[in-house]
MARLO-282682 format. One line per 3 residues: number of its first residue (from 1); their letters; for each residue x, y, z of C-alpha. Coordinates in Angstrom, 2 decimals, always signed. Each point is the difference from the previous one (the first is absolute). Layout:
BEGIN
NUM	A	X:Y:Z | ...
***
This chain:
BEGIN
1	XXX	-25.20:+120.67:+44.88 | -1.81:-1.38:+2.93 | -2.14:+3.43:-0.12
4	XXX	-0.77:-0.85:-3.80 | -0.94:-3.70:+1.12 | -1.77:+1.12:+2.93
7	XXX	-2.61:+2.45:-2.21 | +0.05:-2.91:-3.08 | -1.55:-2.64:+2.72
10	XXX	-2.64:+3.08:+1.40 | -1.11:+0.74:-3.37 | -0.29:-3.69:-0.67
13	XXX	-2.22:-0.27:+3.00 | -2.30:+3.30:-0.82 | -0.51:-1.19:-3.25
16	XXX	-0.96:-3.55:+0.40 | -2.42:+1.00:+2.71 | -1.59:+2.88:-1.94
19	XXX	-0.14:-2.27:-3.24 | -1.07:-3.25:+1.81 | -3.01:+1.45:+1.95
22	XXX	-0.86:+1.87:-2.64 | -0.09:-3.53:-2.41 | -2.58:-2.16:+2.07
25	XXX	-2.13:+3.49:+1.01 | -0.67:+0.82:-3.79 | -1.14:-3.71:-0.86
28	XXX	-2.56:+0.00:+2.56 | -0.48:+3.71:-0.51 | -0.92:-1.04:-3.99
31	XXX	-2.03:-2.97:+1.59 | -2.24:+2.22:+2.30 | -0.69:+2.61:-2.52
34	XXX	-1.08:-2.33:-2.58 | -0.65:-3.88:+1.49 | +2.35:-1.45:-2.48
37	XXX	+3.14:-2.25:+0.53 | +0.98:+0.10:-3.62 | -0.09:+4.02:-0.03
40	XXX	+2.21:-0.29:+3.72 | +2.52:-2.47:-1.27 | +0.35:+2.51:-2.92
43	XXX	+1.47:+2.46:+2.33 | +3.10:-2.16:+0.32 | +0.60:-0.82:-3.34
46	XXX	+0.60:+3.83:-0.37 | +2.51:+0.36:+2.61 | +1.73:-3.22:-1.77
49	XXX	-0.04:+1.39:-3.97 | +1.69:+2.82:+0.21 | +3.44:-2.17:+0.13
52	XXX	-0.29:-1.59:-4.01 | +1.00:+4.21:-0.20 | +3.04:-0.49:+1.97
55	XXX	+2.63:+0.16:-2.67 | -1.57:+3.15:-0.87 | -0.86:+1.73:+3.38
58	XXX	+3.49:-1.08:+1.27 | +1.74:+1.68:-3.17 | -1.77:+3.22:+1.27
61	XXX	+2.23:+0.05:+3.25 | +3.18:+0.16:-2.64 | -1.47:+3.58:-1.64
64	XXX	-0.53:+1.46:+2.99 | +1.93:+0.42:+3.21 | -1.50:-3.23:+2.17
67	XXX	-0.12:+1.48:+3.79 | -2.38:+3.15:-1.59 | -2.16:-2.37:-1.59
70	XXX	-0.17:-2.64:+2.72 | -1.05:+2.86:+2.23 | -2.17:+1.98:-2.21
73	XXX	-1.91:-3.96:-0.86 | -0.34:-0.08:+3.67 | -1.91:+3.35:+0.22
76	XXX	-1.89:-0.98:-3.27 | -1.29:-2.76:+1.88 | -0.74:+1.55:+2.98
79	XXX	-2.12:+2.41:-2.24 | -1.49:-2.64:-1.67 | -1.18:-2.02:+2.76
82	XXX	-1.79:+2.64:+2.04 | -2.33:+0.41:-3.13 | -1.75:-2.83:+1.20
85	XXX	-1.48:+2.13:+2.61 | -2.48:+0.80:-3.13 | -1.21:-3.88:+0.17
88	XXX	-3.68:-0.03:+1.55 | -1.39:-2.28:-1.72 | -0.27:-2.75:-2.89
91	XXX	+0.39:+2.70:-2.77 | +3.68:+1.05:+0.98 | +0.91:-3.77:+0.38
94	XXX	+2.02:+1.10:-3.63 | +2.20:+1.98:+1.91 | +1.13:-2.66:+2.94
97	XXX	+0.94:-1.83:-3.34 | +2.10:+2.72:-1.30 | +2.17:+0.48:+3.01
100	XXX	+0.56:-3.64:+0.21 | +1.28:+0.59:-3.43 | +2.03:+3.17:+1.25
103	XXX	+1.41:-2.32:+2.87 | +1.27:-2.58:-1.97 | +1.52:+2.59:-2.65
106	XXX	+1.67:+1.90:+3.54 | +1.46:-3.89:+1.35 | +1.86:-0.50:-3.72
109	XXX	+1.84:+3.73:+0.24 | +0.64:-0.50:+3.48 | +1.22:-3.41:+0.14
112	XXX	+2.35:+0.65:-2.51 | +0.86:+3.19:+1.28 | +1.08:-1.30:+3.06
115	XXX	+1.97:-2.59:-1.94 | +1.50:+2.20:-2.09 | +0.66:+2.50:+2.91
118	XXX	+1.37:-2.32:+2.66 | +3.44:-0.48:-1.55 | +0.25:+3.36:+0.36
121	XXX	-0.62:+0.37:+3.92 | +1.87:-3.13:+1.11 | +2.66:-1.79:-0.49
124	XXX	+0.49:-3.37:-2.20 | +0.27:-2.02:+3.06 | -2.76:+1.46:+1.80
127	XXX	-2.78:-0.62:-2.57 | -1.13:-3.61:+0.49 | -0.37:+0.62:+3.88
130	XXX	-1.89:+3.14:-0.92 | -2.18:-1.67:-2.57 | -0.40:-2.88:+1.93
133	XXX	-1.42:+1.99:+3.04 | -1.74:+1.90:-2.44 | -1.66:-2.66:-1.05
136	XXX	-0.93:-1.30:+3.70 | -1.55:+3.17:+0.85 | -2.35:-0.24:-3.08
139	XXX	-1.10:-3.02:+0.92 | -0.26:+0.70:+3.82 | -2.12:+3.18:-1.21
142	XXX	-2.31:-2.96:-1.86 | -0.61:-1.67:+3.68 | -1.43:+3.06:+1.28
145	XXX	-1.24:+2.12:-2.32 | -2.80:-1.63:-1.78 | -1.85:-0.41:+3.61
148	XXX	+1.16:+3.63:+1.11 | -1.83:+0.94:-3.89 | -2.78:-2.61:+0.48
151	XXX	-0.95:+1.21:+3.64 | +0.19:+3.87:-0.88 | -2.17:-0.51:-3.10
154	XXX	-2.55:-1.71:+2.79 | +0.34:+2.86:+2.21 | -0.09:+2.90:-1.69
157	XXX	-0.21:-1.08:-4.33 | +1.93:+0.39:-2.51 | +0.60:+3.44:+0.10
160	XXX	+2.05:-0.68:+3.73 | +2.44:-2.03:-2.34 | +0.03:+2.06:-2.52
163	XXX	+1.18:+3.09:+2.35 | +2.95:-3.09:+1.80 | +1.01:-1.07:-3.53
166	XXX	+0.66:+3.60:-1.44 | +2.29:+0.88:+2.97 | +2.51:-2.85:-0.26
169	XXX	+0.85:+0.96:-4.20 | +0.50:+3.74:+1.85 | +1.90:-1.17:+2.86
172	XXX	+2.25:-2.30:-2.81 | +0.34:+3.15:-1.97 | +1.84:+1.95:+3.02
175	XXX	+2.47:-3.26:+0.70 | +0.72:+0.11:-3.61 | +1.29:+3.37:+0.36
178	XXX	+1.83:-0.84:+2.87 | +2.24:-2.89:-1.42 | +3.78:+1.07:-0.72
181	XXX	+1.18:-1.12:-3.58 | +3.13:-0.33:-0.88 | +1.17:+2.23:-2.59
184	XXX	-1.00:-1.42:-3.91 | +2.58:-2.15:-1.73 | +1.27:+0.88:-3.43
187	XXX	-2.50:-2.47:-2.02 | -2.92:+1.80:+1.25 | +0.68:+2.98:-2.35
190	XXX	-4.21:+0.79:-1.58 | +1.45:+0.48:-3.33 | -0.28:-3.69:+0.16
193	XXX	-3.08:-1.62:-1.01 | +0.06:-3.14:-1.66 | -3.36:-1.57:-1.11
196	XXX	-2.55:-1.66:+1.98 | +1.25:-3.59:-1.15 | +3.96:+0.90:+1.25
199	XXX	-1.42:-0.84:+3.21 | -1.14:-3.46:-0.95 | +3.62:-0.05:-1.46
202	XXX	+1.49:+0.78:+3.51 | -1.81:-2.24:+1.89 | +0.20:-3.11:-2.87
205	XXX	+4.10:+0.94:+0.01 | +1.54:-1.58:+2.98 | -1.21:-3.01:+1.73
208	XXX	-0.06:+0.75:+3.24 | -2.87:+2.49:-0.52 | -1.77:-2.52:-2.82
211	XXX	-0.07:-2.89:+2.21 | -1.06:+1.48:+2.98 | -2.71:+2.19:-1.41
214	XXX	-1.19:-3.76:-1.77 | +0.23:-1.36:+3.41 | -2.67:+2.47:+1.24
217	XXX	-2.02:-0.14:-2.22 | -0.08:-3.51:+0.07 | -1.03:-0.40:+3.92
220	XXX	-1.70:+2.95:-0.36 | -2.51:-1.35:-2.87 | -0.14:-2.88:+1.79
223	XXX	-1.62:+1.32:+2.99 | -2.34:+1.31:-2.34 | -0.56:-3.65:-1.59
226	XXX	-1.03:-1.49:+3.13 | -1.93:+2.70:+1.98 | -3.19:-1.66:-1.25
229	XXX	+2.01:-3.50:+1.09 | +0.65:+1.30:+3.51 | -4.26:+0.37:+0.16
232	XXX	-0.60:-3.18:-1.08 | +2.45:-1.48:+2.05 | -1.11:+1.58:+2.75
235	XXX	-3.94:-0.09:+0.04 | -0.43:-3.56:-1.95 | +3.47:-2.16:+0.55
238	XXX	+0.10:+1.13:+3.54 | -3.52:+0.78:+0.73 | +1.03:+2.88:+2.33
241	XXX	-2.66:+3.29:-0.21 | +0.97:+2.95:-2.37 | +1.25:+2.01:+3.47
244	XXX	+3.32:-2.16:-0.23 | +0.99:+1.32:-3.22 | +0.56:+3.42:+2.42
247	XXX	+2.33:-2.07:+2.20 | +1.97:-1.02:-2.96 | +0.55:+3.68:-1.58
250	XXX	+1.15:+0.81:+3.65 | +2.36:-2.63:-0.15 | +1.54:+0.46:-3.04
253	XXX	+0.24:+4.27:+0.71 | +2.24:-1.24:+3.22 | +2.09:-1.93:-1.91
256	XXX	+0.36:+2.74:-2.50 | +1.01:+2.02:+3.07 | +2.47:-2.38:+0.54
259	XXX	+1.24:-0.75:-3.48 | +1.01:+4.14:-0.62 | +1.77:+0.38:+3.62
262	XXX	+2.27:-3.08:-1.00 | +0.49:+0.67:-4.09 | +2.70:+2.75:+0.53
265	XXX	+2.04:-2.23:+1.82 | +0.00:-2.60:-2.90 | +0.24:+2.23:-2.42
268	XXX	+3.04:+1.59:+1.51 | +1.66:-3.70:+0.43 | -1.51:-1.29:-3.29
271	XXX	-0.66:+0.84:-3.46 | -3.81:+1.49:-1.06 | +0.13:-2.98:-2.21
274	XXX	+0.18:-2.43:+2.61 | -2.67:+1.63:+2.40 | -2.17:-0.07:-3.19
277	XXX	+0.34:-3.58:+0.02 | -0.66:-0.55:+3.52 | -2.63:+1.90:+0.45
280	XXX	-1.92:-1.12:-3.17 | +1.12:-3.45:+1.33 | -1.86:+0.67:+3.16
283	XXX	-2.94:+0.80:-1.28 | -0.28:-3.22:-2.67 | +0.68:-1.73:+3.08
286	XXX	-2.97:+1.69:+1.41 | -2.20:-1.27:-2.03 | +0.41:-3.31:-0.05
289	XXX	-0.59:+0.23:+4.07 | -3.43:+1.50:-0.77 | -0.93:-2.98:-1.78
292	XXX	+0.18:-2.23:+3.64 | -2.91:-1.00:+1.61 | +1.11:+1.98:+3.04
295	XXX	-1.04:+3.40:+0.69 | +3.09:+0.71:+2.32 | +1.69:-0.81:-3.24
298	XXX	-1.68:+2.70:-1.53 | +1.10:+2.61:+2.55 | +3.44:-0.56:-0.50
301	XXX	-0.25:-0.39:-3.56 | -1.37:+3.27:+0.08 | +2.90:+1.30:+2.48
304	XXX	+2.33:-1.06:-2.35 | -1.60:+1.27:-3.18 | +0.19:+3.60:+1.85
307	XXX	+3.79:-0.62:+0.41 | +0.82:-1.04:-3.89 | -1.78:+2.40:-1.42
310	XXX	+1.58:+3.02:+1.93 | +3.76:-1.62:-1.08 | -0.98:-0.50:-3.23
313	XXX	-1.23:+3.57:-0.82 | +2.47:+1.96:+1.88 | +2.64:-2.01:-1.84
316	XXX	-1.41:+1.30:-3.00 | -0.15:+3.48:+1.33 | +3.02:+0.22:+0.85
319	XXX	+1.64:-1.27:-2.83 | -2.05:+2.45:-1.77 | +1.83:+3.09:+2.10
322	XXX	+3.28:-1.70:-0.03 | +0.59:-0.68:-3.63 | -2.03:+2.72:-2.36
325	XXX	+1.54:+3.11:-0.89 | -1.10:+3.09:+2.72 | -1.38:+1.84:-3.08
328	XXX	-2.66:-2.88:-1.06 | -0.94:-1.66:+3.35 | -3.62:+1.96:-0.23
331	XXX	-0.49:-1.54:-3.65 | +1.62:-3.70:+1.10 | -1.43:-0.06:+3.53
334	XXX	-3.75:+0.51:-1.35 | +0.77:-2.62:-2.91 | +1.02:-2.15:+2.27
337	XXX	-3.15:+0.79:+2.52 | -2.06:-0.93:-3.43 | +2.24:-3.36:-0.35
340	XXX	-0.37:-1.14:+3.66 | -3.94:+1.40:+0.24 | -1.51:-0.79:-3.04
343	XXX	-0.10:-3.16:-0.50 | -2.12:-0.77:+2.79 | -3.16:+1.76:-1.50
346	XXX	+0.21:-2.88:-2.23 | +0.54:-2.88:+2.45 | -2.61:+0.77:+2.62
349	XXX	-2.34:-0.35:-2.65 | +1.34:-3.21:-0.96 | +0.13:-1.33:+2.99
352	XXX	-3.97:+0.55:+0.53 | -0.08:-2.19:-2.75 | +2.41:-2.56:+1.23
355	XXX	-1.69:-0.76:+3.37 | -2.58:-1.75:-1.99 | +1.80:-2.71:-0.13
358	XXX	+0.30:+0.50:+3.90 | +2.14:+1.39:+2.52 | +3.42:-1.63:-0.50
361	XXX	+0.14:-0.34:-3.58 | +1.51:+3.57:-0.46 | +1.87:+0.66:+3.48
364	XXX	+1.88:-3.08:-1.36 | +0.42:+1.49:-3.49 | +0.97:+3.08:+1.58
367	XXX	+2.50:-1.34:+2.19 | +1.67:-1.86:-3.06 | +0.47:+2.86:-2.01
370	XXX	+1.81:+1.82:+2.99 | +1.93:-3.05:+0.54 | +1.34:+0.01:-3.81
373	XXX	+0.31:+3.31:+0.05 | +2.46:+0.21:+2.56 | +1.88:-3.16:-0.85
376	XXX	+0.32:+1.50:-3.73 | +1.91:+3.11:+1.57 | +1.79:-2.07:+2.56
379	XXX	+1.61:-2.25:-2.73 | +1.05:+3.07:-1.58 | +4.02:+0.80:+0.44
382	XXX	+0.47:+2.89:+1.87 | +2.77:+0.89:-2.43 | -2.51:+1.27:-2.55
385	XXX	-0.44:+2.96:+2.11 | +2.10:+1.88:+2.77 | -1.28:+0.02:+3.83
388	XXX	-0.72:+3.96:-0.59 | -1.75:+0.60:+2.95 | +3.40:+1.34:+0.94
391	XXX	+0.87:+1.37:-3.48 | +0.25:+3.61:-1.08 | -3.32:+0.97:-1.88
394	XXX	+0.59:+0.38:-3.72 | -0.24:+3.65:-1.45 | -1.78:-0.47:-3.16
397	XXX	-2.33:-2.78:-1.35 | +2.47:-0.99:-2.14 | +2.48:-0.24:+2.37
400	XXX	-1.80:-2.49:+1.88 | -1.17:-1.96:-2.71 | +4.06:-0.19:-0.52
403	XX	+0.73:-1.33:+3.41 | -2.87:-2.06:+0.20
***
């Protein structure tokens, strides 16, 4: 097990240093080529839409066996990357598009891939401390690996990251094959395939998994609400230069850091519903520390919006692995990437609108919605469902709909 966890943390690490370079390099790739910001922000918003498709892309890890895919999308996107090597000059600016496109279809089958194949290469008690670290090396990669991307793209152009971002999907592919999985429980049987919407029924049928995947996407849309919030904040409340807003991200990344080395050790003393809380808590509580006239006050604010956030997704995640049935955690763990993710392509534009009425307005909105949101599941009784991070995982959808 400590092998599996080992190669789950390395592949964690290739991959978010492969896909963050690779992020910031293709913006200002797009921006080069063609002098536009609108057409470089576009680049983004195709790594992000791929995940409305999650209930979909997710049910194609339950037709087919999951490590073969994960591996052969790893390949795929090795492939896929190095045709940028074609790019030379505003005319192939299409294709820089496309892969962005391919990358965010390759983070919805892997993410749930790696949800759905986890339970399968660890043990129940070792998940949150593996997802939690997992989540810490991510975000550690996100520290380092848009300057690594940023300074070989000034060096040498984008075909340099093109060649660094195609051998970390490669290099995945190989750990994939390594990992040891356990042998397949009786529910994962392929003669059954239930619709695209059981998966929505899964995830809907206990509360554990229903409140904690709310809880995410709560903070998480929230973030979104008041990126534009943080700016304003920032450059006009504060009247510090533009430059800060790097010291802040920096901030926040360490206390993500922080956050996923200490969730495990929560979630192994506490329920996922209860980190949920706490860490959606934390980050409400963020913003409302943002809104002082105090730019200390806005570095820890942002430390401790990079610890909630961490708690309050990993909850969800595990939750996710804990309490679906082995044979529909591709299908549930992408709907539930859709429920946690989406949302937020709605809110950031909102909250561009909402910092007309200046910066506070919405961090203070947004912390009052986190607030009630965690007080409404907080009230709850715990009686209405069973602490099942300890619980055996149903067989069938039914069957957990039963005991939920």
């Amino acid at each position: 097990m400590r092998r599996n966890a080992a190669l789950f943390v390395t592949i964690s690490l290739l991959s978010g240093f492969g896909g963050s370079a690779m992020a910031l390099v293709s913006g200002i790739w797009i921006l080069d080529l063609t002098g536009s910001t609108g057409l470089a922000a576009l680049a983004g918003l195709c790594v992000y839409a791929p995940v409305l498709a999650g209930p979909w892309l997710g049910g194609l890890l339950d037709r087919a066996p999951r490590r073969p895919l994960v591996i052969a999308v790893n390949l795929a996107l090795a492939a896929v990357l190095l045709s940028l090597l074609t790019v030379r000059g505003p005319a192939q600016t299409w294709l820089i598009f496309a892969v962005s496109c391919a990358y965010g279809v390759s983070y919805v089958l892997i993410d749930a891939g790696e949800t759905a194949l986890l339970p399968s290469a660890l043990s129940p008690a070792e998940l949150g401390d593996v997802n939690g670290w997992r989540s810490s090396a991510q975000e550690g990669t996100k520290l380092v690996a848009p300057l690594a991307g940023a300074g070989l793209y000034a060096w040498h152009g984008g075909h340099a990251v093109v060649v660094l971002s195609a051998v970390m999907p490669a290099l995945v592919a190989v750990l994939y094959a390594a990992v040891r999985l356990g042998p397949p429980p009786p529910d994962a049987s392929p003669q059954r395939r239930p619709g695209l919407r059981a998966g929505l029924a899964v995830l809907l049928a206990r509360r554990t998994t229903r409140v904690t995947v709310a809880l995410a996407a709560v903070a998480i849309a929230m973030s979104g609400f008041t990126t534009a919030a943080s700016y304003a904040i920032v450059t006009t409340e504060l009247g510090l230069p533009t430059t800060f807003l790097g010291v802040l991200l920096s901030t926040q990344g360490a206390g993500s850091v922080v956050g996923g080395l200490v969730v495990g050790r929560l979630l192994a003393r506490w329920s996922p519903v209860t980190v949920g809380v706490a860490g959606t808590t934390l980050f409400a509580v963020s913003c409302l520390v943002r809104c002082l006239p105090w730019w200390p006050g806005t570095v820890v604010a942002s430390v401790v919006a990079g610890v909630g956030l961490p708690w309050a997704l990993v909850a969800a995640v595990t939750a996710v692995q804990t309490c679906t049935p082995t044979a529909m955690l591709g299908r549930v763990a992408g709907t539930a990437n859709t429920a946690m993710f989406g949302p937020v392509a709605l809110a950031i534009p909102l909250g561009s609108l909402a910092v007309g009425l200046g910066g506070r307005p919405p961090l203070v909105v947004a912390a009052a919605i986190g607030l009630a949101s965690a007080a409404s599941v907080a009230r709850r009784p715990r009686s209405v469902d069973p602490d099942v991070a300890r619980a055996p995982t149903p067989s069938t959808p039914e069957q957990a709909g039963r005991r939920a």
